[in-house]
C-alpha positions in Angstrom: -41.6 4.5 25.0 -38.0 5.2 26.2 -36.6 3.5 23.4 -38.7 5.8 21.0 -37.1 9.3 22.3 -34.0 7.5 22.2 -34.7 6.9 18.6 -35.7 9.9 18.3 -32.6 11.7 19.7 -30.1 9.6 17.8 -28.5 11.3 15.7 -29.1 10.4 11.9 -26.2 8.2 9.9 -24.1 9.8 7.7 -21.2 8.7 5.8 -17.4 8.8 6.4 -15.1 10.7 3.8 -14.6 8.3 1.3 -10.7 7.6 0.7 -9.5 7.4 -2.6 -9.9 3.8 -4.5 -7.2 1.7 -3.7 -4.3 0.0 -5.9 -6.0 -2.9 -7.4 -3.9 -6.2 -8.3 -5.8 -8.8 -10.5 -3.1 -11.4 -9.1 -4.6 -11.0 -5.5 -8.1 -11.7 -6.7 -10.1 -14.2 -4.5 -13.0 -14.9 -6.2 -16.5 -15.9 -5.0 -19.8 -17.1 -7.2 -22.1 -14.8 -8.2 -24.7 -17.2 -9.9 -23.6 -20.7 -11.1 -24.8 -20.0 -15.1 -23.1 -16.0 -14.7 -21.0 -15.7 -17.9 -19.1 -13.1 -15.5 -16.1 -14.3 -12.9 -16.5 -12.3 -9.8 -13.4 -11.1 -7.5 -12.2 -8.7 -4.8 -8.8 -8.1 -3.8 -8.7 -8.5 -0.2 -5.7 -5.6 -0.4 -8.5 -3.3 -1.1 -11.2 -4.0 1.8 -11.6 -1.7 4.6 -14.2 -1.6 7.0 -14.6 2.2 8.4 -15.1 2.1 12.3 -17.0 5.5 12.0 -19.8 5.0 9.3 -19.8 0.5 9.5 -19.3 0.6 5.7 -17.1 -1.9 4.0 -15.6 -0.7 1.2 -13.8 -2.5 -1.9 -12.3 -3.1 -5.4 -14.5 -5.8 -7.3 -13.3 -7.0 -10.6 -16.2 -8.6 -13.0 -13.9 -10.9 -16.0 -15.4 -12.7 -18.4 -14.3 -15.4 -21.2 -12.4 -12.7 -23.5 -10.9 -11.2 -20.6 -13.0 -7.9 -20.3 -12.7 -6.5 -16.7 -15.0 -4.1 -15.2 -13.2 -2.7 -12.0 -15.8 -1.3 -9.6 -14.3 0.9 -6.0 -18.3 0.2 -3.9 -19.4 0.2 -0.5 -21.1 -2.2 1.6 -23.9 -0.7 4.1 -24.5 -4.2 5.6 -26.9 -2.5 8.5 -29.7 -1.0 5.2 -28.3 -4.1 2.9 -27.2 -1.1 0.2 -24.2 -0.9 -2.0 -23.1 2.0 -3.8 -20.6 2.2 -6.3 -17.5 4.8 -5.9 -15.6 4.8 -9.2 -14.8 2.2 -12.1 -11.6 1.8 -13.1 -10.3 2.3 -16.7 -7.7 0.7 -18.6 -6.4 3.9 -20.2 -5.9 5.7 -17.2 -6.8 6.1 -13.6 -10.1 5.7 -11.4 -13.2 7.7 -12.9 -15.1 8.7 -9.9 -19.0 8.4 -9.9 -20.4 12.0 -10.1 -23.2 12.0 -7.3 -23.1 8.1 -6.5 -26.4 7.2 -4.9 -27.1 3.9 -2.4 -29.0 1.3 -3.7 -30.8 -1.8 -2.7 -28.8 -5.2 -2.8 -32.4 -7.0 -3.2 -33.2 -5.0 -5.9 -34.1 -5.9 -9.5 -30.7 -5.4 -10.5 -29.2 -7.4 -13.4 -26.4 -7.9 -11.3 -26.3 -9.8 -7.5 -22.4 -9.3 -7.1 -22.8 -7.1 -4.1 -26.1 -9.4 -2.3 -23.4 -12.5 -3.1 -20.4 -10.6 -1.7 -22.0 -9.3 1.8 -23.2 -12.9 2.0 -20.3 -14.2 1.2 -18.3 -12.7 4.0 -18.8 -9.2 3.5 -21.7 -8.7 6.3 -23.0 -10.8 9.7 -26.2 -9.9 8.9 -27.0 -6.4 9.6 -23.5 -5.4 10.9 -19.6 -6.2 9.0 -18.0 -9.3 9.5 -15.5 -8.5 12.9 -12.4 -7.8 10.4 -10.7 -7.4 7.2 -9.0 -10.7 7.9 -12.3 -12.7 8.7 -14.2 -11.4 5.4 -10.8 -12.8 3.3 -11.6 -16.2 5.6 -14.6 -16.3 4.7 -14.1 -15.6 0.7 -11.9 -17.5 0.4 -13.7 -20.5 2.4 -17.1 -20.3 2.6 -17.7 -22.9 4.7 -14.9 -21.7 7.4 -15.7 -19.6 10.4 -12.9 -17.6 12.4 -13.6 -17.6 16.0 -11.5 -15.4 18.4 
């Protein structure tokens, strides 16, 4: 019963400013696997991740290459505690970042035709419902999978 007016009396989530999409370097990408038959190499650059203290969203630059060389560059977000993503802006090749006009949450266990984002928090990205400790722990983990910092 006390835990339901606690509940009740908590105030409800809301998201952090958003800073602006990073600098993204395709040299720095650390990759991780999406799906073993994916026609699409996934990375992040681990310059770009930031986990906001305020909000517990991780946010990111994701690059999606495939065989010709075509990149999708994606600025998302990580809600690890609701297991939603939501994308930011996509980067263009003739100019800068085009922000997403009204961007929207949306399931990571969804019918989506793309996993990246289940296969990123899973990859490092998330502890289950709640980020991975620090910046430097998710890049651990991406970049070893089967490698766990302890401090």
């Amino acid at each position: 019963m006390a835990w339901a007016q606690f509940a009740a009396e908590e105030p409800e989530w809301k998201e952090s400013e958003v800073p602006l999409p990073p600098l993204v370097e395709m040299s720095r990408l650390v990759n991780f696997e999406v799906s073993p038959n994916a026609s699409l190499v996934y990375g992040v650059d681990p310059v770009s991740i930031s986990i906001s203290k305020s909000d517990g969203v991780v946010r990111y630059v994701v690059v999606a290459s495939n065989a010709t060389g075509a990149r999708n560059v994606m600025y998302e977000g990580i809600r690890c505690a609701t297991g939603e993503f939501k994308t930011y802006a996509r980067y263009s090749s003739e100019g800068p970042w085009n922000m997403v006009n009204k961007p929207q949450w949306q399931t990571m266990f969804g019918n989506m035709p793309s996993k990246h984002a289940l296969r990123l928090a899973a990859a490092g990205v998330c502890d289950n419902a709640v980020p991975t400790a620090s910046v430097r722990e998710i890049v651990s983990r991406l970049k070893n999978p089967n490698f766990r910092i302890t401090n």
